[in-house]
C-alpha positions as semicolon CSV with decimal commas, in nm:
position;residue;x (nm);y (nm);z (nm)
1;X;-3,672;-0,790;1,601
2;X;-3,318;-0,713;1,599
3;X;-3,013;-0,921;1,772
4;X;-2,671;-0,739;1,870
5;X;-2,440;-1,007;1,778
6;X;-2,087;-0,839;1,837
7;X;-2,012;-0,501;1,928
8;X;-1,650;-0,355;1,901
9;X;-1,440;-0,048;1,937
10;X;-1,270;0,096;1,603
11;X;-0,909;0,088;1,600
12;X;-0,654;0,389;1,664
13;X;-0,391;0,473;1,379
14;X;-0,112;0,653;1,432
15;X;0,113;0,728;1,126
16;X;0,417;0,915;1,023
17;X;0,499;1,047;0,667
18;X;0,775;1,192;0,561
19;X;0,890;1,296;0,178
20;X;1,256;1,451;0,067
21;X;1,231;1,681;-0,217
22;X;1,604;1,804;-0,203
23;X;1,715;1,639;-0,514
24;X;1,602;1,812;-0,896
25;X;1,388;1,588;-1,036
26;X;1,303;1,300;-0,745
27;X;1,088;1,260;-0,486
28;X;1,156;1,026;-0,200
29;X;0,902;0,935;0,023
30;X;0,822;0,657;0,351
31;X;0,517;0,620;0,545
32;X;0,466;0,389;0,820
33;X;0,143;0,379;1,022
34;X;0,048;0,160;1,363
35;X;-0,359;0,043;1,361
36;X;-0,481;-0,069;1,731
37;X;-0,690;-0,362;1,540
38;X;-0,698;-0,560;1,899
39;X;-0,955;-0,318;2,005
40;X;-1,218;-0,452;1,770
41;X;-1,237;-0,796;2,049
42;X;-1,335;-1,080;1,910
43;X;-1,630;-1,027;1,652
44;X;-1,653;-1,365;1,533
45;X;-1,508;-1,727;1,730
46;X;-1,414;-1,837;1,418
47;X;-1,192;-1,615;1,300
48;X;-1,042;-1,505;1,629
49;X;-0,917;-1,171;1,777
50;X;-0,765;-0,933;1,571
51;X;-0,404;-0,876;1,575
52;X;-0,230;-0,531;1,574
53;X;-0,035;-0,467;1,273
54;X;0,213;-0,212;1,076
55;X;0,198;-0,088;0,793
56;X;0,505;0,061;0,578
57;X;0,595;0,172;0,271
58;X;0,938;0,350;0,091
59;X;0,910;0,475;-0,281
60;X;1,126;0,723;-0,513
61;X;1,009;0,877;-0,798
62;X;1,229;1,026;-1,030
63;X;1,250;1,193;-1,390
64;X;1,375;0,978;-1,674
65;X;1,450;1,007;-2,011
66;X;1,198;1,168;-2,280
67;X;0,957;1,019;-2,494
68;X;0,954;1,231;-2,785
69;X;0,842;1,544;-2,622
70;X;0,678;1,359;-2,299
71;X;0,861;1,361;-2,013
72;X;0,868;1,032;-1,811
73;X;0,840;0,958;-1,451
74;X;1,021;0,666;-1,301
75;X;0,868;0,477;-1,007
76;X;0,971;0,212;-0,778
77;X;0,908;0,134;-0,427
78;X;0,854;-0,161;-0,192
79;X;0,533;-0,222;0,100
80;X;0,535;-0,436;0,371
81;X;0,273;-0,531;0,642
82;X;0,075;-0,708;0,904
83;X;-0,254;-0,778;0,787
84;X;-0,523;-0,780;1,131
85;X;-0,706;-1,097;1,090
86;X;-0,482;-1,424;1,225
87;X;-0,432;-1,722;0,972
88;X;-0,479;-2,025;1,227
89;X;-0,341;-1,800;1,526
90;X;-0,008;-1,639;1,322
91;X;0,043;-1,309;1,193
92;X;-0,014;-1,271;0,824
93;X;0,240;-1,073;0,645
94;X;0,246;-0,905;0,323
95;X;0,549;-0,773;0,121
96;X;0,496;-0,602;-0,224
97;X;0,772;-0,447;-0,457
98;X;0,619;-0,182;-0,717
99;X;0,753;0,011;-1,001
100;X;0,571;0,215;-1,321
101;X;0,569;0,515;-1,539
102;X;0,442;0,839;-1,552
103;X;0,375;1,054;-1,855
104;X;0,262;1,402;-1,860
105;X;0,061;1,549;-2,114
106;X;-0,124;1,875;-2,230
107;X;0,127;2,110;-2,060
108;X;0,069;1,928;-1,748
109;X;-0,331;1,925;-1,738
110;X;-0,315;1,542;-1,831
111;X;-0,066;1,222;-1,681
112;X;-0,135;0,882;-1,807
113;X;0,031;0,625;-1,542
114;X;0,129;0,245;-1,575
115;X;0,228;0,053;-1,289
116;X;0,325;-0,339;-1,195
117;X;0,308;-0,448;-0,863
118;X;0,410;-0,817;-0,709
119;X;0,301;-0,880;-0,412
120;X;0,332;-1,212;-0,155
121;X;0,182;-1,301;0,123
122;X;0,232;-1,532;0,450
123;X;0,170;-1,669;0,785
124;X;0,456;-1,883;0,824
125;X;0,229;-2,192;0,771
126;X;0,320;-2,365;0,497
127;X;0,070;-2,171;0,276
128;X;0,148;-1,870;0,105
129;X;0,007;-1,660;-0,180
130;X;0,154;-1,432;-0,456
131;X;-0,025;-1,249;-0,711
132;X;0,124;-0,994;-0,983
133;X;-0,152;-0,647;-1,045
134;X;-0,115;-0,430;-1,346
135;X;-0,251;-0,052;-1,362
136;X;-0,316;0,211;-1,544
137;X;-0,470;0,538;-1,492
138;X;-0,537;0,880;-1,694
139;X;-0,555;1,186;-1,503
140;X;-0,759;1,500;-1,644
141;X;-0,688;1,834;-1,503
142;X;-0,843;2,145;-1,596
């Protein structure tokens, strides 16, 4: 009783990483990655074929000044990409700039992390969208 209605091939990544470590106290890292996403055909008509894309990010992470006895991390960094599925036949691109905090606790077996991210997003169109994320996260090691 079942009915193939698509069938598609899963797209190929290739990425490259790199992170510097030569400065005391900062990490600096970029990542850029290529996904094959034309491979997948055209699952449905109405949304089209999908479109290869990048994907690319730079950050740096650095120590600040103390909190009391916490050390803080300091975190910015910026994404940009090509998302796979076409907004009435053009690319869609998204561009995000990030930055947040880092505190480590209990000697290092506990970080408690806050981070703000904008992000925007665009086809070239005449529609856009933008949205702002907040996040936090705690981090138990034992």
């Amino acid at each position: 009783g079942d009915t193939l209605i698509a069938r598609a091939n899963v797209p190929d990544e290739f990425g490259l990483g790199l992170v510097y470590t030569g400065f005391t106290g900062t990490v600096l890292a970029f990542r850029t990655a290529y996904d094959s996403w034309s491979r997948l055909g055209t699952m449905d008509s109405a949304s089209g074929t999908a479109m290869n894309s990048w994907d690319s990010s730079v950050g740096v992470e650095f120590t600040g000044p103390r909190l009391g006895e916490l050390p803080v991390a300091l975190r910015v960094g910026s994404r940009w990409r090509d998302l796979p599925f076409p907004a009435d036949g053009h690319q869609v691109r998204e561009a995000s700039l990030a930055g947040g905090l880092g505190f480590s606790m209990a000697q290092g077996h506990a970080s408690f992390d806050l981070g703000l991210v904008r992000m925007t997003r665009s086809a070239g169109i005449g529609i856009s969208e933008s949205a702002w994320t907040m996040n936090a996260g705690l981090t138990i090691r034992p």
